[in-house]
C-alpha positions as YAML, in Angstrom:
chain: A
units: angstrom
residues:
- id: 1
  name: UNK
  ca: [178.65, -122.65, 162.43]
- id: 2
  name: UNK
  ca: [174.97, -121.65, 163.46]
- id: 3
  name: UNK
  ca: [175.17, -123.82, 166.64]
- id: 4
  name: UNK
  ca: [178.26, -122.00, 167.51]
- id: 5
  name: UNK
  ca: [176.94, -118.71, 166.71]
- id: 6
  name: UNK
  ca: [173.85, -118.90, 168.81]
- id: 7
  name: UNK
  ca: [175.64, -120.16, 171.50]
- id: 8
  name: UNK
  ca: [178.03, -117.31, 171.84]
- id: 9
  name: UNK
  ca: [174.90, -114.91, 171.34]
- id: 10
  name: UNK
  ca: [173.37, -116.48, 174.41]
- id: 11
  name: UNK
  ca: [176.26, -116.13, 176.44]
- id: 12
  name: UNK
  ca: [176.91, -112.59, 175.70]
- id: 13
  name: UNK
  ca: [172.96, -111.86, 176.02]
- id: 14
  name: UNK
  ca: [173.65, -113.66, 179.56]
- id: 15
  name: UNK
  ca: [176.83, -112.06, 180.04]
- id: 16
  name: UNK
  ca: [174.79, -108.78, 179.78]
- id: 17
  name: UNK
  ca: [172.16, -109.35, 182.05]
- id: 18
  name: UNK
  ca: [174.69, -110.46, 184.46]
- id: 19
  name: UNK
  ca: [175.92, -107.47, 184.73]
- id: 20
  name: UNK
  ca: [173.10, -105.52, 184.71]
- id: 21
  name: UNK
  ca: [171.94, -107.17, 187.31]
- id: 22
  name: UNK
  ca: [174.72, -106.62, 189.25]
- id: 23
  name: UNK
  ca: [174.80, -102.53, 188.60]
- id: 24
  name: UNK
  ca: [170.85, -102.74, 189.72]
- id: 25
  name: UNK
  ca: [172.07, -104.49, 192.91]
- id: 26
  name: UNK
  ca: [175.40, -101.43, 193.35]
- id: 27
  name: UNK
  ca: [172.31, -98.72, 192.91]
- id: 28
  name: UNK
  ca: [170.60, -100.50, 196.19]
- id: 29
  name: UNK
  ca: [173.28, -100.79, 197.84]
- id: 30
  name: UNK
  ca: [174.12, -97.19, 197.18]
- id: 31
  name: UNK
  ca: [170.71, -95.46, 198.11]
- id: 32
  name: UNK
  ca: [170.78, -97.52, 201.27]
- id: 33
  name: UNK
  ca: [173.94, -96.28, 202.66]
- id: 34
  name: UNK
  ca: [172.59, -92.41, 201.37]
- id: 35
  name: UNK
  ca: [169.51, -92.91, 203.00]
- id: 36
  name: UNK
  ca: [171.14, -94.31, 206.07]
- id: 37
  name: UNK
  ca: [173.78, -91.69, 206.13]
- id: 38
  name: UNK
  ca: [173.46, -88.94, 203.89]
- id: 39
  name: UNK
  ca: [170.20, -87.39, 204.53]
- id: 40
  name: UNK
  ca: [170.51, -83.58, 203.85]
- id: 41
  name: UNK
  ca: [173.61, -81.33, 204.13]
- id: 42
  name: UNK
  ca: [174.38, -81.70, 207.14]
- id: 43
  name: UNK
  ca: [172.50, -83.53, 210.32]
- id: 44
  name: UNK
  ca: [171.76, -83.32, 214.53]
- id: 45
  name: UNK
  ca: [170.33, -85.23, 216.91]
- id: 46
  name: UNK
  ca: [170.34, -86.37, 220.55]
- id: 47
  name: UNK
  ca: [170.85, -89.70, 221.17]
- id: 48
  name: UNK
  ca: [170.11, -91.79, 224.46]
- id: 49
  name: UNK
  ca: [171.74, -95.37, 224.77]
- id: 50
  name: UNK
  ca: [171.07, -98.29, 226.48]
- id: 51
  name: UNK
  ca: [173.11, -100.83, 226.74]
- id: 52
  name: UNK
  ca: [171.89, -104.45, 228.22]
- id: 53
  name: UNK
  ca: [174.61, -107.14, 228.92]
- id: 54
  name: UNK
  ca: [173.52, -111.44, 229.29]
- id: 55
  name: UNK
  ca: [172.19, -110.52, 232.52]
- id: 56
  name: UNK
  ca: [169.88, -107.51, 231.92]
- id: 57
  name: UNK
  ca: [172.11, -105.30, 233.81]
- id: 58
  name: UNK
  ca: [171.51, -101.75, 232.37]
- id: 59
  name: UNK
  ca: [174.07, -98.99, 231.54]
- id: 60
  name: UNK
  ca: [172.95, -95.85, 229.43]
- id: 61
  name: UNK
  ca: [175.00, -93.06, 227.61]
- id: 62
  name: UNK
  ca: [173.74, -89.67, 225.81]
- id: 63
  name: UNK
  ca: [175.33, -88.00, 223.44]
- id: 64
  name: UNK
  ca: [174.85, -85.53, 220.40]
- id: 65
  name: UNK
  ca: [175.55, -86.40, 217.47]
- id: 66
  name: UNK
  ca: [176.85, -83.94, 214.61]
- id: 67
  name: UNK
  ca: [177.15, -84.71, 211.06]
- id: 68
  name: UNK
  ca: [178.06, -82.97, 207.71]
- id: 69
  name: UNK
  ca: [178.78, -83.94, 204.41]
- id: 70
  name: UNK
  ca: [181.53, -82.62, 202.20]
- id: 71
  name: UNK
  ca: [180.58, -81.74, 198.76]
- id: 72
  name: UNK
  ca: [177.43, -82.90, 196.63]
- id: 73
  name: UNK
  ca: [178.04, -86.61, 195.90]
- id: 74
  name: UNK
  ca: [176.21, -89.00, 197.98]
- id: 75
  name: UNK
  ca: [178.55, -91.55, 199.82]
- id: 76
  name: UNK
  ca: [181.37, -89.31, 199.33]
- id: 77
  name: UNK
  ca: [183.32, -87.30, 202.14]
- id: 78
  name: UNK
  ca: [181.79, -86.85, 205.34]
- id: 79
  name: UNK
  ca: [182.54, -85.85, 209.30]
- id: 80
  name: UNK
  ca: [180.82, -87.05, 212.30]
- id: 81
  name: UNK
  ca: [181.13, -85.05, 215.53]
- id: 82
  name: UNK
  ca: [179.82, -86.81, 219.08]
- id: 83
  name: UNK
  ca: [180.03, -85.33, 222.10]
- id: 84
  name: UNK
  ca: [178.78, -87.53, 225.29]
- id: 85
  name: UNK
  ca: [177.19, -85.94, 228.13]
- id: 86
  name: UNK
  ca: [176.27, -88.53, 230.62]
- id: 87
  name: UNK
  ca: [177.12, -90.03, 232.68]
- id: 88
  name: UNK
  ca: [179.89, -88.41, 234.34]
- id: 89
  name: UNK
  ca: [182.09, -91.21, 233.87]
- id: 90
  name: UNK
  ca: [181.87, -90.15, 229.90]
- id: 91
  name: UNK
  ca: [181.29, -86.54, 230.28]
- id: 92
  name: UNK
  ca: [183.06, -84.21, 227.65]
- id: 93
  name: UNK
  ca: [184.31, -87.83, 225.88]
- id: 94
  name: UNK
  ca: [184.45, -86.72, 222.22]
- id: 95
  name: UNK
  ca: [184.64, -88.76, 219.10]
- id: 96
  name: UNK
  ca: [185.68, -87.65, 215.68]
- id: 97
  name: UNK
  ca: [185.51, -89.25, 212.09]
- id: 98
  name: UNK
  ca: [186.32, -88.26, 209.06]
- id: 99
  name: UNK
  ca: [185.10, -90.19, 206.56]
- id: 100
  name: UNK
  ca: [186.33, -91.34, 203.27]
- id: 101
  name: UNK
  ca: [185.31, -93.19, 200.13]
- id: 102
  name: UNK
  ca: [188.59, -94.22, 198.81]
- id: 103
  name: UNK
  ca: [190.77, -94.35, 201.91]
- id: 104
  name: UNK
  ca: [190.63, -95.42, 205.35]
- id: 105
  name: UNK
  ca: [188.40, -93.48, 207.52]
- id: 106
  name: UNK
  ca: [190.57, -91.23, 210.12]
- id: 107
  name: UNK
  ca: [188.86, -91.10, 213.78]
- id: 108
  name: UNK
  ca: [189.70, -89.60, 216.83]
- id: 109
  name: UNK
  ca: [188.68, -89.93, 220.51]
- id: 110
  name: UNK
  ca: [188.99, -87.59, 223.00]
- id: 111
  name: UNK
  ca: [189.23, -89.25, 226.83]
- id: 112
  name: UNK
  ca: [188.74, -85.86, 228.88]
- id: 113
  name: UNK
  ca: [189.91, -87.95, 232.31]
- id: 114
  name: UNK
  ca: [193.37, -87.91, 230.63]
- id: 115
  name: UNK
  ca: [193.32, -85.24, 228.65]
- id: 116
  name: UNK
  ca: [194.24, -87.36, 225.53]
- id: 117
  name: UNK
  ca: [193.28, -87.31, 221.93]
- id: 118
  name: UNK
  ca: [193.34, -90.69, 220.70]
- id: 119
  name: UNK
  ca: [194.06, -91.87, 217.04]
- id: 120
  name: UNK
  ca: [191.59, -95.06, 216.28]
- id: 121
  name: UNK
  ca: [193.23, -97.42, 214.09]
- id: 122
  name: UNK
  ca: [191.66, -98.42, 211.04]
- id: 123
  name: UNK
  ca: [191.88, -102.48, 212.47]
- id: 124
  name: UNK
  ca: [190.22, -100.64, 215.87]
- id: 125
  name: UNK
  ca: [186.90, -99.36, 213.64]
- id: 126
  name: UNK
  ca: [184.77, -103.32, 214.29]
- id: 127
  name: UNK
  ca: [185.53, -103.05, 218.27]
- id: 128
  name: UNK
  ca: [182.83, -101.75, 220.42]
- id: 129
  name: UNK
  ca: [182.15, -98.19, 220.38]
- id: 130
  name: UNK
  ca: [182.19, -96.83, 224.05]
- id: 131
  name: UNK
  ca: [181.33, -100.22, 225.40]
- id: 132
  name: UNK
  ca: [177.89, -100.96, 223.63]
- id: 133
  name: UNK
  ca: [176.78, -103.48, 220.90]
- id: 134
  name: UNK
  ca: [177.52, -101.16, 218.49]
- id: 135
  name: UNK
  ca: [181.02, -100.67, 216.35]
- id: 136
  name: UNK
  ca: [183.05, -97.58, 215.73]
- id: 137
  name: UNK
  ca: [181.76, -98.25, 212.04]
- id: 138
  name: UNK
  ca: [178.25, -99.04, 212.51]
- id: 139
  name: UNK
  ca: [178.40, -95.12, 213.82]
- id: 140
  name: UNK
  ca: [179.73, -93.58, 210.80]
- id: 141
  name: UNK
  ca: [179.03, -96.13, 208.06]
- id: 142
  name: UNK
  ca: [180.50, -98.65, 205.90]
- id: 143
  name: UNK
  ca: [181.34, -98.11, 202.88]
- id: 144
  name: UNK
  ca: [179.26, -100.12, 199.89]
- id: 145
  name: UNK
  ca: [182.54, -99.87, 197.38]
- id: 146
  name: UNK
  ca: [184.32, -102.26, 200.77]
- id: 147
  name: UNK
  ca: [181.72, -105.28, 199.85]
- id: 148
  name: UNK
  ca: [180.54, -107.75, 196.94]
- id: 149
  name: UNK
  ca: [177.00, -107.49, 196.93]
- id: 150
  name: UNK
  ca: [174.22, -109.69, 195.76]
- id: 151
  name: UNK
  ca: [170.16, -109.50, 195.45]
- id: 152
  name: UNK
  ca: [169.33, -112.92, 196.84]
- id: 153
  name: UNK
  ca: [165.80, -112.13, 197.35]
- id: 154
  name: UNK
  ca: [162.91, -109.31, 196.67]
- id: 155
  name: UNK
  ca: [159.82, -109.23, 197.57]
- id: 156
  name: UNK
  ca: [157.01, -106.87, 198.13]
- id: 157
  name: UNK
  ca: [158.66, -104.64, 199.97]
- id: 158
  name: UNK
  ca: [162.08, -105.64, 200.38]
- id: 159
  name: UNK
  ca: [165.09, -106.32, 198.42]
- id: 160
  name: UNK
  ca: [167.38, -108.47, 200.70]
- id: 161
  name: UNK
  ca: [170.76, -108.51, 199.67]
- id: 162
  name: UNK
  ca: [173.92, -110.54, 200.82]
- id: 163
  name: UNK
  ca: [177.24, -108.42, 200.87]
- id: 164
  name: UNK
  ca: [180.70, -110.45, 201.32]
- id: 165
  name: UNK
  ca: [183.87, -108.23, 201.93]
- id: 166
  name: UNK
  ca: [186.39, -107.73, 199.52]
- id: 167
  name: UNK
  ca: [189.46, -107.72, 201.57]
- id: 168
  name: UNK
  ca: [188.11, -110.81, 204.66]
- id: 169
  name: UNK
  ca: [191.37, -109.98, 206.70]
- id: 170
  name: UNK
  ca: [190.02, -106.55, 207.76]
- id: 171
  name: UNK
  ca: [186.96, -107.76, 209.36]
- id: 172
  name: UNK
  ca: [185.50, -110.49, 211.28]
- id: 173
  name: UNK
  ca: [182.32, -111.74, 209.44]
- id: 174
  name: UNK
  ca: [182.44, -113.59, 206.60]
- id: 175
  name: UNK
  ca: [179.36, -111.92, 205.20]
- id: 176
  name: UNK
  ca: [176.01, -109.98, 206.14]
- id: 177
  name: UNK
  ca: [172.62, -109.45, 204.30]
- id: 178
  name: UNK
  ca: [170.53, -106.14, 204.37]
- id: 179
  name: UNK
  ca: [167.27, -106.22, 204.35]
- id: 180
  name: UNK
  ca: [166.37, -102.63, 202.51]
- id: 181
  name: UNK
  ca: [163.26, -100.88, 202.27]
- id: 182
  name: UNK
  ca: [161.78, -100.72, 198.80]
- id: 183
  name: UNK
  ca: [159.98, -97.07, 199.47]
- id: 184
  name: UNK
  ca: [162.44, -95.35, 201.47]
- id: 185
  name: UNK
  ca: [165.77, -97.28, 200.64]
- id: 186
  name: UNK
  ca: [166.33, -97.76, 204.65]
- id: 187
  name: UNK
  ca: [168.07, -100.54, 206.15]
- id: 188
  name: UNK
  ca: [165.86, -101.92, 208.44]
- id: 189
  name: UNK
  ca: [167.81, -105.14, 209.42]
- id: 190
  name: UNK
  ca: [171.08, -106.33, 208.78]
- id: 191
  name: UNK
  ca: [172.56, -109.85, 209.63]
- id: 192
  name: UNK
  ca: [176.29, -110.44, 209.88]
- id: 193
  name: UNK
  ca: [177.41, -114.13, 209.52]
- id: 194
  name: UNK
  ca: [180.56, -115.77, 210.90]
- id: 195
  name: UNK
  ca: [182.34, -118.52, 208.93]
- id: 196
  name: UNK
  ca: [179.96, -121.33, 209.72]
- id: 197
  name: UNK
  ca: [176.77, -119.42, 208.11]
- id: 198
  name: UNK
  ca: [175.17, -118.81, 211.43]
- id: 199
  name: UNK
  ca: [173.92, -115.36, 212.49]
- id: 200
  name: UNK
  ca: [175.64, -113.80, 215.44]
- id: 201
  name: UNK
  ca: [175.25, -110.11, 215.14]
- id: 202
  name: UNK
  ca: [171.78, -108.28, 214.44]
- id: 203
  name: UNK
  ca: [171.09, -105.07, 213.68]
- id: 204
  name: UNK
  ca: [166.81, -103.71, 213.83]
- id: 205
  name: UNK
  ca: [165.48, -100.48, 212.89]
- id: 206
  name: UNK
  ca: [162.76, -100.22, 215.51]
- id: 207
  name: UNK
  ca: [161.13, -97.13, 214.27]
- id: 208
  name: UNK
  ca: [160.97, -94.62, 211.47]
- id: 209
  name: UNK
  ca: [159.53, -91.25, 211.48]
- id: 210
  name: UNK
  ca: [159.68, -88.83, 208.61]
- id: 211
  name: UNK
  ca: [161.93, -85.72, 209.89]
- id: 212
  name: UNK
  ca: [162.42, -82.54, 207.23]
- id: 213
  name: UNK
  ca: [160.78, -84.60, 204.06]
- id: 214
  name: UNK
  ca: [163.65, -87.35, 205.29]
- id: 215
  name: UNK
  ca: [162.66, -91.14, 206.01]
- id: 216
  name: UNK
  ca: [164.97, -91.26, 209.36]
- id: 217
  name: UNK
  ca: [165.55, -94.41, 212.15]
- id: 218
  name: UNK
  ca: [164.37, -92.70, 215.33]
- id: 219
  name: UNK
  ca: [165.37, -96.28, 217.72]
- id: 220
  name: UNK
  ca: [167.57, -98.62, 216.68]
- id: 221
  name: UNK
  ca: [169.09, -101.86, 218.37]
- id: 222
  name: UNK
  ca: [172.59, -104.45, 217.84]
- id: 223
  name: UNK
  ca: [172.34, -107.63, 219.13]
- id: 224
  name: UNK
  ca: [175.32, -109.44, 219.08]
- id: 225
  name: UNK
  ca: [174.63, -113.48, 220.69]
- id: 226
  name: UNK
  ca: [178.67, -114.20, 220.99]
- id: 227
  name: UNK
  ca: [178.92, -111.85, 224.03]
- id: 228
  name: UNK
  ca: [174.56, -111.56, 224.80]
- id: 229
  name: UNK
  ca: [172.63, -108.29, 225.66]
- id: 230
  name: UNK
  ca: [171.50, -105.46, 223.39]
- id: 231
  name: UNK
  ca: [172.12, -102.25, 222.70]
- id: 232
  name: UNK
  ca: [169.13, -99.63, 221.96]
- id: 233
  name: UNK
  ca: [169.60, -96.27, 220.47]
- id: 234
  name: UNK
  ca: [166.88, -93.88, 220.61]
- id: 235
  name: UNK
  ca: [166.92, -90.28, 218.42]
- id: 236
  name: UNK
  ca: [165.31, -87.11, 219.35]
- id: 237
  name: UNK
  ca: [165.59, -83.79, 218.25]
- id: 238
  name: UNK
  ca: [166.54, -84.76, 215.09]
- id: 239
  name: UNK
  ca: [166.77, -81.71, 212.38]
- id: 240
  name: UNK
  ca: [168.48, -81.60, 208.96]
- id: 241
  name: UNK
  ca: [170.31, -78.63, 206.83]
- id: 242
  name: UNK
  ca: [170.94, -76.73, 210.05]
- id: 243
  name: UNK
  ca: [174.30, -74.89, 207.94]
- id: 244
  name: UNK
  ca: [176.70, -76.60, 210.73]
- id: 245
  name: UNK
  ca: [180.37, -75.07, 210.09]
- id: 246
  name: UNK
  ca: [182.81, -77.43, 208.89]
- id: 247
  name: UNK
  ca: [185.71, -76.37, 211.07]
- id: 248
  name: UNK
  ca: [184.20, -77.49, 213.84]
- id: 249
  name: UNK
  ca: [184.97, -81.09, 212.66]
- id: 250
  name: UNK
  ca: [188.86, -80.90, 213.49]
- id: 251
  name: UNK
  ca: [190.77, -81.87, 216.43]
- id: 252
  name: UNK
  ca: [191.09, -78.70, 218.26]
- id: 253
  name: UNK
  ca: [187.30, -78.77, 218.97]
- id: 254
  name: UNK
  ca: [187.77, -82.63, 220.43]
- id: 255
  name: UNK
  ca: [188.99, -80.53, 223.81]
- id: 256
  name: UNK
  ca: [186.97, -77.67, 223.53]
- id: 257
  name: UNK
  ca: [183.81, -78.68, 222.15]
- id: 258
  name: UNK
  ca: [180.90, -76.25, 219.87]
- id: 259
  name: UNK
  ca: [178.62, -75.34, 222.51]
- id: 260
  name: UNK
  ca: [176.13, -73.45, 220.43]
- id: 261
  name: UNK
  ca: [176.01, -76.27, 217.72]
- id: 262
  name: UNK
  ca: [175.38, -78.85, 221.09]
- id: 263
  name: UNK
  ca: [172.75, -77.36, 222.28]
...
């Protein structure tokens, strides 16, 4: 009777650390998707892109990006305005999101050359956003509440942590691993892994300035070895709780744009 006792003690004590473990893990995972998205009300910045195919051949993009959240709760509702500028091929392109946390995202592109507001999919948000490295998703976020996550690893400064989808038919890794920033709670490389284990997607936070009392990724890169090349983006004129409106995240300003929140 004792044996049987202290063996059902031991696996609730292990039971219990289990999942305490697992809500320390959900609290990383959390704060890194806040500090990589939710910095401040409400966010703007420039953004100049270069995009690299196998063969070094360079095309570039800028763009401004707009951001605001809705409400007080971090990884809650959000919208993302971005407005492209050059080059003329991409002039006046516009690209809406509205993000979120318990549905799928709803985003919008505006192709000025036909005058057409287009509805992206939710199978359309892991395809390349305006022909770079980059996904429609990797723009806006993912949410943590998607993924299973794991610590596999901590060390000094990092806690590196291994997140495997929930629903695998939506998506086209079979997992990816973050490693996070102890002090700031940035992602400063992520890892997506196909089904054979092996690495085919990068993404590296190249720098990191401190913007408004905000840790913030000034250059970025995705590196994706199925297809080759690289894709850099670097951030200027960043500034945070700037009181942006929030009905200039709709569709009628995908056609006629918010010059004085642009500029």
């Amino acid at each position: 009777m004792l044996s049987k006792t202290l063996k059902l003690a031991a696996a609730v004590t292990a039971l219990s650390i289990s999942t305490a473990f697992a809500q320390d893990v959900q609290e990383i995972v959390d704060k890194a998707s806040a500090a990589a998205y939710y910095q401040g009300e409400d966010g703007r910045a420039k953004v100049h892109m270069s995009i690299k195919d196998s063969q070094e051949r360079e095309r570039t993009r800028d763009f401004v990006i707009l951001r605001k959240d809705i409400g007080d709760v971090d990884n809650g509702e959000q919208r993302f305005y971005v407005f492209f500028e050059r080059p003329a091929d991409v002039n006046k392109t516009a690209f809406l999101v509205w993000k979120q946390p318990h549905a799928d995202d709803d985003r919008w592109l505006y192709l000025p050359a036909l005058d057409l507001v287009k509805r992206i999919a939710p199978s359309d948000e892991r395809t390349s956003f305006v022909g770079s490295h980059f996904f429609y998703e990797d723009v806006s976020g993912r949410n943590p509440d998607e993924d299973n996550h794991v610590l596999e690893e901590e060390t000094d400064d990092y806690y590196v942590v291994r997140s495997t989808p929930k629903d695998a038919s939506d998506v086209e890794f079979s997992s990816y691993k973050n490693w996070i920033h102890k002090a700031s709670f940035i992602p400063v490389k992520t890892e997506y892994y196909d089904e054979n284990g092996e690495a085919y997607r990068t993404y590296t936070a190249l720098g990191v300035e401190t913007i408004d009392g905000h840790p913030t990724v000034v250059k970025s890169s995705m590196a994706d070895e199925r297809i080759g090349g690289v894709t850099e983006m670097t951030y200027s004129e960043v500034a945070y709780d700037t009181g942006l409106p929030e009905d200039i995240f709709t569709e009628r300003y995908l056609r006629n744009p918010p010059r004085r929140e642009l500029r």
